[in-house]
N, C-alpha and C positions, 0 to 999 in steps of 0.2 A: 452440652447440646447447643446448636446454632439460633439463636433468636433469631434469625431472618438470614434472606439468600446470603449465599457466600461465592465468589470465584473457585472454580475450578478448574483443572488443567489436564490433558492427557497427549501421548505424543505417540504416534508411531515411527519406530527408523526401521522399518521394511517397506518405506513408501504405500501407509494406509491397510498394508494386509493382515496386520496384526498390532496391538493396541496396547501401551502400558495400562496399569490401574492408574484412575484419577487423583487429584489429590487438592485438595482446599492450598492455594497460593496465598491464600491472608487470613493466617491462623492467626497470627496476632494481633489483627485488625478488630474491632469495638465491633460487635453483632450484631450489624445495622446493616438496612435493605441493601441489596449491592445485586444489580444487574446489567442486564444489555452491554455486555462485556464484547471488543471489539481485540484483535491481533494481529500483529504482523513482526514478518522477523528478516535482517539483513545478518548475513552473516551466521554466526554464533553467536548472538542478539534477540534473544525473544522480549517484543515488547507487547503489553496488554496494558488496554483502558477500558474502564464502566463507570458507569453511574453509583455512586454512593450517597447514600443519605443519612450519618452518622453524625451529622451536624445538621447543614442544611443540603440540597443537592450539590454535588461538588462533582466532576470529572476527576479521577484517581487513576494513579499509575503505577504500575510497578514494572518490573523487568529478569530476564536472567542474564546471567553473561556467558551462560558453560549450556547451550540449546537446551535449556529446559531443563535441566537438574536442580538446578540451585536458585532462590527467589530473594530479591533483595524487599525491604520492608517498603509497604504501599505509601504513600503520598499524594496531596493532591496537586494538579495542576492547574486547575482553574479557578477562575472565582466563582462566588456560588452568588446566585443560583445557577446551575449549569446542567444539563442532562444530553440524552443519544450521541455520544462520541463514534468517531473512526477513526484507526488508524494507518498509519503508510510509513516503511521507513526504506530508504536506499543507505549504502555505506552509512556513515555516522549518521546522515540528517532524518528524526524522527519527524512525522507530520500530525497535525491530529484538529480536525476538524469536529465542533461541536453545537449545540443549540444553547444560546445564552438564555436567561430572566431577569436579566436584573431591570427591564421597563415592568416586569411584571410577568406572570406565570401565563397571561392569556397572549402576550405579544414577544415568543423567542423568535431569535434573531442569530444566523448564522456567523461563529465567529471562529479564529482558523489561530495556531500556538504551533512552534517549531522547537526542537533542539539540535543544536550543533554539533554534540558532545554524545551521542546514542541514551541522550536520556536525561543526564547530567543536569541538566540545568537546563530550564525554559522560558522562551523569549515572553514579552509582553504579549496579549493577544492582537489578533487583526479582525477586524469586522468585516466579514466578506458579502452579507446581506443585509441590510440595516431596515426592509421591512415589515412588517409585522408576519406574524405566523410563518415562521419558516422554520422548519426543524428534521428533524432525524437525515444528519446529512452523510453521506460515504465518500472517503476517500479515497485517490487511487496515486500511484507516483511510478516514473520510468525516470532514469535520470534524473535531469534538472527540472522534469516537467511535471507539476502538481494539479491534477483535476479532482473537482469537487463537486456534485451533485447534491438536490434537496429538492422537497417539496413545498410551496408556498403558495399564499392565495394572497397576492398584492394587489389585483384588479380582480378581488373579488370574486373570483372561482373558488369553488370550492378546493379544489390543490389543482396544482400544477409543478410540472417537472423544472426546475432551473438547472444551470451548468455555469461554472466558470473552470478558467488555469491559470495557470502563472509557470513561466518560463524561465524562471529562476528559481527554484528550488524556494517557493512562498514568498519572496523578497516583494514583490509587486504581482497583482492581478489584474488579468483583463475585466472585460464587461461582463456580465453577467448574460446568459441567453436560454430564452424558454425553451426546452425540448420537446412538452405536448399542448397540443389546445382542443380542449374536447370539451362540452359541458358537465363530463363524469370525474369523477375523484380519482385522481392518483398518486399511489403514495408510496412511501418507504422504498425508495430507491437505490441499486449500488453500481458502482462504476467499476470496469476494470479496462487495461492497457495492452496491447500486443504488440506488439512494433509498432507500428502507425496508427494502426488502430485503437479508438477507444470506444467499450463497449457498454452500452446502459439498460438496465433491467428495472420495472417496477412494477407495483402492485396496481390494478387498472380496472373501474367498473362500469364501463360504457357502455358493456354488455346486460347489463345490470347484473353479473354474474363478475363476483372477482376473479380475474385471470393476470398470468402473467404479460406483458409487453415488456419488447423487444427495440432499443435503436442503436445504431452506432452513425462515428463518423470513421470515416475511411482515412483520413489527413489527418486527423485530432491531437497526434502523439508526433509530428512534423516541426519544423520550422516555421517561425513569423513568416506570412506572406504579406507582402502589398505591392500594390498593383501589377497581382499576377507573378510577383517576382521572388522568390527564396531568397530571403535574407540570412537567411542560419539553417545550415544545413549541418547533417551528423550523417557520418556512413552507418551504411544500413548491412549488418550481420544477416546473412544471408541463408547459408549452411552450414549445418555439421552433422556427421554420422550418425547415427544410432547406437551404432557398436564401434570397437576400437578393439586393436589387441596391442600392437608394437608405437600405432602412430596414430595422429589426430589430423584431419585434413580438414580446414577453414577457409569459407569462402565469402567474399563481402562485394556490397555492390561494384565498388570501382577503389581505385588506391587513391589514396590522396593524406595530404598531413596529417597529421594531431596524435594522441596518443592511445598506446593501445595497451589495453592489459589484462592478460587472459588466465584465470585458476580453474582448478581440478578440488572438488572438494568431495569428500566421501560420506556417508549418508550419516555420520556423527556431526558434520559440520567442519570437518579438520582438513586444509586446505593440505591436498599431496603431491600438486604441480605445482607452479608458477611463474612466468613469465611474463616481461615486458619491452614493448618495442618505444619507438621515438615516430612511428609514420604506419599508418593503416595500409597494410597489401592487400593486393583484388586476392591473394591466394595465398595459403602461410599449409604449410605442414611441419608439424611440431612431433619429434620420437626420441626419445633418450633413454637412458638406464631406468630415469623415474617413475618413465611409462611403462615400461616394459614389464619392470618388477610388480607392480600392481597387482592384488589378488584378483581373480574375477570377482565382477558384483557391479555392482548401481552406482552412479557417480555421477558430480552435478561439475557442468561446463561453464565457469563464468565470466563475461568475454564485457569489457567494457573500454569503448571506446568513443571520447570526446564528450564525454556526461552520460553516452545513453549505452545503458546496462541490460543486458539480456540473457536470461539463463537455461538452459536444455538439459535434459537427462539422457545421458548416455551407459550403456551398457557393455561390461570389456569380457571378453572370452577369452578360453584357455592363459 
């Protein structure tokens, strides 16, 4: 029997309609408190972090390589003391933003850990809010583009919403920027991405009644601008079908260089197209044997081009 919480797992491949049984991911992990378990997965990559306190608080990791079958043995990644992790991972690069202690349990401080390798091995940490009370932070990633959200009381509010990114896949971070001012608490925030957009959710009592809130930026998931002017810009994947039976029609904002490179993956995780070009077309239509033979059923479209990654569900008939 379990001395204390334990990680658990459960998956559906009929996209949510129907459910495996769960199953304990760190049976052989020492029976000690383990929660606030955070996931994300690129590929055939399922990665999970929580909070473990089997020593002292620690950030701990594990992973699968085969979508959720098979579970490699947990480890930690961070120093301790550490608690409320998130994660984010694109192609190999995992992200994983956390709440530090080690000035002490009354003053965490947001600090950000990457791996290059889908797991492998993990860089030193980065200190991404160095003032007191800042914790339970979410992360979110599109490409090369890393946003990170938290709640903090640096001037003395009782919480407040912060935001930073970095446009290089964690290597460097901008400035940090407040996203609410109110005299009410808000807290436990999470971010997520959609093409340009990035969107932020958190817990909010201004009302004096806890409710959700609501913000995004419109530009957020964009290129560096200054002064008015797009330094880096990425084509923007525009459309694709729903369905499909013989062929795949792709449309993007405008053509222009860089590389493009598009999979077919089926709802195991098992990529059954694939192709790659040398230069982005305003218009591509893609149909071969490989298409064509396909069973019916649900299929995931993955289209990445020039760092920024974008995925849709498509559906193929007869």
């Amino acid at each position: 029997m379990s001395a204390g919480p334990q990680i658990y797992y459960t998956r559906s491949l009929d996209n949510g309609t129907t459910w495996e049984a769960e199953r304990n991911i760190t049976p052989g992990a020492p029976p000690a408190g383990k929660n606030l378990a955070s996931v994300a997965v690129s590929d055939s990559i399922v990665h999970v972090t929580w909070m473990d306190t089997r020593s002292a608080p620690q950030i701990y990791y594990t992973r699968s390589l085969d979508n959720g079958v098979t579970w490699e043995t947990d480890r930690s990644i961070t120093p301790a003391p550490a608690q409320f992790a998130s994660v984010a991972a694109v192609d190999s690069i995992v992200h994983v933003a956390y709440a530090d202690f080690r000035n002490g349990m009354d003053v965490p401080m947001i600090y950000y850990t990457r791996s290059l390798d889908d797991g492998t091995t993990w860089e030193t940490e980065t200190m991404l809010a160095d003032d007191s009370s800042s914790w339970y932070p979410s992360v979110a990633v599109s490409g090369s583009h890393v946003h990170v959200v938290w709640p903090d009381n640096r001037n003395g509010d009782i919480s407040e919403i912060y935001y930073t990114r970095s446009l290089d896949n964690g290597t460097t971070w901008g400035s940090d920027v407040r996203l609410t001012d109110h005299l009410s608490e808000s807290r436990e925030p999470s971010v997520a991405v959609s093409g340009s957009y990035v969107h932020v959710v958190w817990h909010d009592d201004r009302d004096l009644n806890w409710e959700i809130y609501y913000k995004r930026d419109p530009t957020g998931n964009v290129g560096i601008t200054e002064q008015g002017e797009v330094l880096a810009r990425q084509p923007r994947f525009l459309f694709a079908p729903s369905f499909f039976s013989e062929q795949i029609t792709l449309r993007f904002e405008e053509a222009q260089g860089g590389s493009l490179k598009i999979a077919l993956y089926d709802v195991l995780g098992v990529s059954v197209f694939s192709v790659a070009y040398d230069a982005v077309p305003a218009l591509l239509s893609m149909g071969d044997a490989r298409i064509a033979r396909l069973a019916p059923g649900v299929y995931f479209l993955r289209i990445d081009a020039d760092g920024q990654t974008e995925t849709q569900k498509l559906i193929k008939f007869n």
